[in-house]
C-alpha positions as CSV (number, residue, x, y, z in Angstrom):
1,X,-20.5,-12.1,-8.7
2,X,-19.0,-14.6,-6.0
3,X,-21.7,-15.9,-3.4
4,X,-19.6,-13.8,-0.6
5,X,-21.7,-10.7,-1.8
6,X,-25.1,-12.2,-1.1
7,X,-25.1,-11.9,2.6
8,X,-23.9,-8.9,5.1
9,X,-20.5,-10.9,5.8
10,X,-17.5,-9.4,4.3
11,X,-15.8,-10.7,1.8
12,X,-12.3,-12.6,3.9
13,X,-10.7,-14.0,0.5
14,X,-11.7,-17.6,0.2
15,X,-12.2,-17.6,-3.6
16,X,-9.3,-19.3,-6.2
17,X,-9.8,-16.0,-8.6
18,X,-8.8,-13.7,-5.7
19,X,-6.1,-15.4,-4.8
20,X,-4.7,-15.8,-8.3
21,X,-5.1,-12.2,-9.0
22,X,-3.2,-11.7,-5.3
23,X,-0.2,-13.9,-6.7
24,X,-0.1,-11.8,-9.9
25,X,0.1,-8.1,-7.8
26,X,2.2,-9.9,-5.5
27,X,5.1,-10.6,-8.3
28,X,4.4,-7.0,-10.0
29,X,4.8,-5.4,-7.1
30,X,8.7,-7.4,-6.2
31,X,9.8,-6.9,-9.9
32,X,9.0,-3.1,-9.8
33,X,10.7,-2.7,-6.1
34,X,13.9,-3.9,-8.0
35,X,13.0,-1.5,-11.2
36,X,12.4,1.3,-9.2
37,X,14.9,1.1,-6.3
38,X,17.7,1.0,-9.3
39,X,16.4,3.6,-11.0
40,X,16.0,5.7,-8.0
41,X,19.7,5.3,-7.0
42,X,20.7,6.0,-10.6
43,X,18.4,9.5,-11.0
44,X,19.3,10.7,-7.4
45,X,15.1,11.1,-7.0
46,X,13.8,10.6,-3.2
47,X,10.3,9.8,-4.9
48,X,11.2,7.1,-7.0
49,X,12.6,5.7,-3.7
50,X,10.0,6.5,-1.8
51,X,7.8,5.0,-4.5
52,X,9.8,1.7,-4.6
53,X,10.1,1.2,-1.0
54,X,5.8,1.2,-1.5
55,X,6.3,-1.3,-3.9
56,X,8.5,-3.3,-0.8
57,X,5.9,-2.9,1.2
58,X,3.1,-3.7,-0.9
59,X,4.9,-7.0,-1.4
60,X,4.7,-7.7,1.9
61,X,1.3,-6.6,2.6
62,X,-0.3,-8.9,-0.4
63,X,2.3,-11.7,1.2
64,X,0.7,-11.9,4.1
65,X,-2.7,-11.2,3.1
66,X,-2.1,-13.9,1.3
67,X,-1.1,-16.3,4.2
68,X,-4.0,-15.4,6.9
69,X,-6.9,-15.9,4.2
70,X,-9.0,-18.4,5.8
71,X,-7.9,-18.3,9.4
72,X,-10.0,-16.8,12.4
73,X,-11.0,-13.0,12.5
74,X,-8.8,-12.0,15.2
75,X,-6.0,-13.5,13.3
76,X,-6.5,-11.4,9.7
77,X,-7.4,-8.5,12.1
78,X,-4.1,-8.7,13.7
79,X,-2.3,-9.4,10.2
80,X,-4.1,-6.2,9.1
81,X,-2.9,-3.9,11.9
82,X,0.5,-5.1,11.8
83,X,0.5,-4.2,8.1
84,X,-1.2,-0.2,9.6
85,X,1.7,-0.3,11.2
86,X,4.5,-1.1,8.7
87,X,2.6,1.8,6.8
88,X,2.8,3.8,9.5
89,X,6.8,3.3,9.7
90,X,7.4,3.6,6.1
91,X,5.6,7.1,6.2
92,X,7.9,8.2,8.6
93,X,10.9,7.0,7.0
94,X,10.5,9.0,4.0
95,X,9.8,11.8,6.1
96,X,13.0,12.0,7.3
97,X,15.2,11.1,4.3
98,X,13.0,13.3,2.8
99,X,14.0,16.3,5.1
100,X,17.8,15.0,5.4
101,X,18.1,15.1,2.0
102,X,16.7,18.8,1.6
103,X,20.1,19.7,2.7
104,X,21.9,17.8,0.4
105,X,22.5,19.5,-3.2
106,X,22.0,18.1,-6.5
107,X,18.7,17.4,-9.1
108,X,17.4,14.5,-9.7
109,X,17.0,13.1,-13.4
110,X,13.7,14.1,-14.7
111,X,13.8,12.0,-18.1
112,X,14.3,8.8,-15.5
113,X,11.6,9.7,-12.8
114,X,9.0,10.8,-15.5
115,X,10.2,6.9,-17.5
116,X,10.0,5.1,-14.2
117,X,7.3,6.7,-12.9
118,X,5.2,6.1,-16.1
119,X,5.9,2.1,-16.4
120,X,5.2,2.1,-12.3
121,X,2.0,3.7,-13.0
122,X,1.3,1.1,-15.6
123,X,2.1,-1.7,-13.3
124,X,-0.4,-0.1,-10.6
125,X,-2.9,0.5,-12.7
126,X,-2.7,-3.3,-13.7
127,X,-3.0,-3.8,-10.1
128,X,-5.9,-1.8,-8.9
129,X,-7.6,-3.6,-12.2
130,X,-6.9,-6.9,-10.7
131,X,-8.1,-6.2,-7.4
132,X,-11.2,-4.0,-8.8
133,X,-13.7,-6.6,-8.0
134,X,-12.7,-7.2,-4.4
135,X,-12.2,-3.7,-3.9
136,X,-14.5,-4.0,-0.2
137,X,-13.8,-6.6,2.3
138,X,-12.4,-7.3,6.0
139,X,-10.0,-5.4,6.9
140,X,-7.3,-8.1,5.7
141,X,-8.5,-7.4,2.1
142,X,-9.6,-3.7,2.7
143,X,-5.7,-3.5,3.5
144,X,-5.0,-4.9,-0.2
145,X,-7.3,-1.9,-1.9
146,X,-6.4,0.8,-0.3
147,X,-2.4,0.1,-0.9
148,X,-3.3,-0.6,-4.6
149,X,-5.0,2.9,-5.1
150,X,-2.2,4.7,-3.0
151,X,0.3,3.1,-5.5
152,X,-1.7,4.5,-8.6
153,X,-2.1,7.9,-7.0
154,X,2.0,7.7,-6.2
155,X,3.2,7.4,-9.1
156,X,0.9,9.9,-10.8
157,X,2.6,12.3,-8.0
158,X,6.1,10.9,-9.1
159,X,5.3,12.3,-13.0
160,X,4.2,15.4,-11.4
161,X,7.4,15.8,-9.9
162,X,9.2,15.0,-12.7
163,X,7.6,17.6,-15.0
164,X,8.5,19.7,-12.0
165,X,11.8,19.0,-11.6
166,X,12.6,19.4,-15.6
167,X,10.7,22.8,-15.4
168,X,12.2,24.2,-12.4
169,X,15.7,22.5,-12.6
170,X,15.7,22.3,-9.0
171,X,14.7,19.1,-6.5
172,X,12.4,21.1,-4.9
173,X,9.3,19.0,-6.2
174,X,10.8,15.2,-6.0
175,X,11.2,16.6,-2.2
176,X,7.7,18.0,-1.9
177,X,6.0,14.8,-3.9
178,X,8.4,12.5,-1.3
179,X,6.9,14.3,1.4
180,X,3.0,13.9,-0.2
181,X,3.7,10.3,-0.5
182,X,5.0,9.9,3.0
183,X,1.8,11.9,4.4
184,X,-0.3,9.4,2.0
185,X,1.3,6.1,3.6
186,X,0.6,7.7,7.3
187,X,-3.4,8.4,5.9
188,X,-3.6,4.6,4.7
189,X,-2.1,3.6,7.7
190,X,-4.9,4.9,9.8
191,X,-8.1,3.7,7.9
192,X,-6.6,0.2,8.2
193,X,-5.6,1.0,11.6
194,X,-9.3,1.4,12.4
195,X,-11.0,-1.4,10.5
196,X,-8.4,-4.2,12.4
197,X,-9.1,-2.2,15.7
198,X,-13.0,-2.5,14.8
199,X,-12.6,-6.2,14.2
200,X,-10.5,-7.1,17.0
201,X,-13.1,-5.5,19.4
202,X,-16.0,-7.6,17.5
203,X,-14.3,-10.1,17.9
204,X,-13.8,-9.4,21.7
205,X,-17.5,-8.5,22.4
206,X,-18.1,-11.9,20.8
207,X,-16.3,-13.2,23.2
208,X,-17.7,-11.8,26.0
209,X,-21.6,-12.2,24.5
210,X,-20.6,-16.4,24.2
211,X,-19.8,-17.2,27.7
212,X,-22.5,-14.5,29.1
213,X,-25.4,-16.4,26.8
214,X,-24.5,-19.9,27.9
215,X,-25.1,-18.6,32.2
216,X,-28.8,-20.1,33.0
């Protein structure tokens, strides 16, 4: 294991395998936004959209994880709560397509969501495997996890709602898993919400302790 784990610092990124693996999620993550988005329009399914908009974000995410490894604290902490944030918006976004679109009739294609949804899952799963070993972290790379896992646990939902939507012939559970997945984003959002708002203040009462020890 890398010499990161051998003290009570956590692990901020700085390791050629990490970032390699990071590259790799990063370009499964765009080519699956760009599968999925397609293949959402195409079924009519608000979870395969919702699902691919995850993959958009998760893009970004990894992106800039990928940019602030190696720079101050306050700086990954900041990178980290900006990226609460984006989860935070996306959550609400789906929300309300979500509800718009109960109002709007038609059924989505099951034998595309449950296709989709299947090779997304593959394509998470090959994530979380990836990121498996740095799986704890600041919050910068804390960030990275949690999305992973949220991805795998998506698109499980989206095959759910397939199955549901072939069995029931109505839209009613692509709606309903759109809405799980939009609650899941706003969930994530807060745990890394709280991590970068724990560093930032660290980082502040460091601050504060520096200038107070160096008063005779």
């Amino acid at each position: 294991m890398d010499s990161c784990r051998d003290n009570d610092a956590p692990f901020e990124g700085l390791t050629p395998d990490y970032r390699r693996r990071l590259w790799l999620v990063i370009i499964i993550n765009a080519v699956m936004f760009v599968v999925e988005l397609s293949a959402g329009a195409m079924a009519g399914s608000r979870s395969l959209q919702a699902d691919a908009l995850d993959f958009l974000g998760d893009t970004f995410t990894y992106a800039i994880t990928l940019a602030v490894i190696g720079t101050q604290l306050r700086t990954r902490a900041w990178a980290a709560f900006a990226k609460g944030l984006s989860l935070t918006v996306m959550g609400l976004w789906v929300l309300g397509i979500t509800a718009y679109h109960i109002l709007v009739v038609g059924v989505p294609r099951a034998e595309v969501m449950g296709i989709i949804g299947f090779l997304a899952l593959a394509a998470n799963v090959s994530s979380v495997l990836l990121l498996l070993r740095y799986k704890e972290g600041d919050a910068n790379v804390r960030s990275v996890w949690v999305c992973s896992r949220n991805d795998a646990i998506g698109n499980i939902a989206v095959m759910v709602a397939a199955l549901g939507v072939w069995g029931t012939a109505s839209r009613w559970p692509d709606l309903i898993v759109a809405a799980i997945m939009a609650a899941i984003f706003i969930t994530s959002s807060v745990q890394i919400l709280k991590r970068a708002i724990a560093e930032l203040r660290s980082v502040g009462a460091a601050n504060q302790a520096g200038p107070a020890a160096e008063r005779p």
